[in-house]
Every structure is written in structure tokens, then in C-alpha cells.
C-alpha positions, 0 to 999 in steps of 0.5 A: 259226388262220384258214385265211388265216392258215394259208396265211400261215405256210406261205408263210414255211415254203416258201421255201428258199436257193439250193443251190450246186453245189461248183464255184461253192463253188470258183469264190467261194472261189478269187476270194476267195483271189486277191483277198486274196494281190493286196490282202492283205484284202477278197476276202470283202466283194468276193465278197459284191458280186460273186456276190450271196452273204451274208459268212456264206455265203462265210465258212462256205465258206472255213472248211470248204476250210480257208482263212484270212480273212487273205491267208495262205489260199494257202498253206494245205491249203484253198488247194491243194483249191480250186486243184485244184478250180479247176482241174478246173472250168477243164479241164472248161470247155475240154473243152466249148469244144473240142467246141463249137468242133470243130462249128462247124468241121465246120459251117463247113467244111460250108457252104464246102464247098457254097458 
């Protein structure tokens, strides 16, 4: 094998997918499981486009939160984890907004002040 043809091949060894953080696991799972209770159907092929992410991915995630591919997912086990986690990741979401608005305020306060 040519050191051209070494370096090649090392190239394809080196390229990885994205790792997704539970929280966007949670985020595409929970538009799935909505989106299939509105429309009855469709929420995998919807995240797909939406998140740029494969079926295969969307289909492993929601078979490991225990989440049926029919519109019955809400009601299952999966359905309450991914609620709960949703639901962190939102409550986290507003903790960061307050803090973030609570310093705008200050500095707003700050420059009226010396106005």
C-alpha cells in the first residue's frame, strides 16, 4: 500500500457522527410524540427534515425512551420520561432567561440612573 493510499484510508477511519447531548435526544423525541398525537402519523419523517437527523437515528432514540411509532407514544412509560425531561430542559431554559433578564434590568436601571 502507497503512502497515498494510506492516507486515504485513514481519512474515512476518522470521520465520526455527531454525539447529541440527552437533552436534544429529549427535544426530537418529544416533537415526535407531539406531532404524532396532533396528526396520528409522521412525527419521525417530520423530525428527520426538521433536525437534519437519519430516521434510523430518530427511530433508535424512540425505541430506547420506550415510545411507540403510532400516536399512541404519549401515553406510554417513554411518553412521561420524555415529558419529565422536557420539561427540565424548559425549567432550565427559564432559569437562564431570568438570570439574563435580571442583568439587563440592572443594567438598564444603571444607565437611567445616570441619565
Amino acid at each position: 500500500m502507497s503512502a497515498s493510499n494510506k492516507k486515504a484510508s485513514n481519512k474515512k477511519n476518522t470521520v465520526r457522527g455527531k454525539r447529541y447531548s440527552p437533552e436534544e435526544k429529549a427535544k426530537v423525541v418529544s416533537f415526535v410524540e407531539e406531532y404524532n398525537t396532533t396528526n396520528g402519523r409522521g412525527g419521525q419523517s417530520s423530525a428527520a427534515v426538521k433536525f437534519g437527523i437519519s430516521q434510523l437515528t430518530i427511530s433508535s432514540w424512540l425505541k430506547n425512551a420506550g415510545v411507540s411509532s403510532g400516536s399512541k407514544g404519549s401515553t406510554s412509560k417513554g411518553g412521561m420520561q420524555n415529558k419529565l425531561a422536557t420539561m427540565l430542559t424548559l425549567g432550565q431554559d427559564i432559569d437562564r432567561l431570568d438570570r439574563e433578564l435580571t442583568s439587563k434590568r440592572k443594567k438598564f436601571e444603571a444607565l437611567k440612573a445616570s441619565l
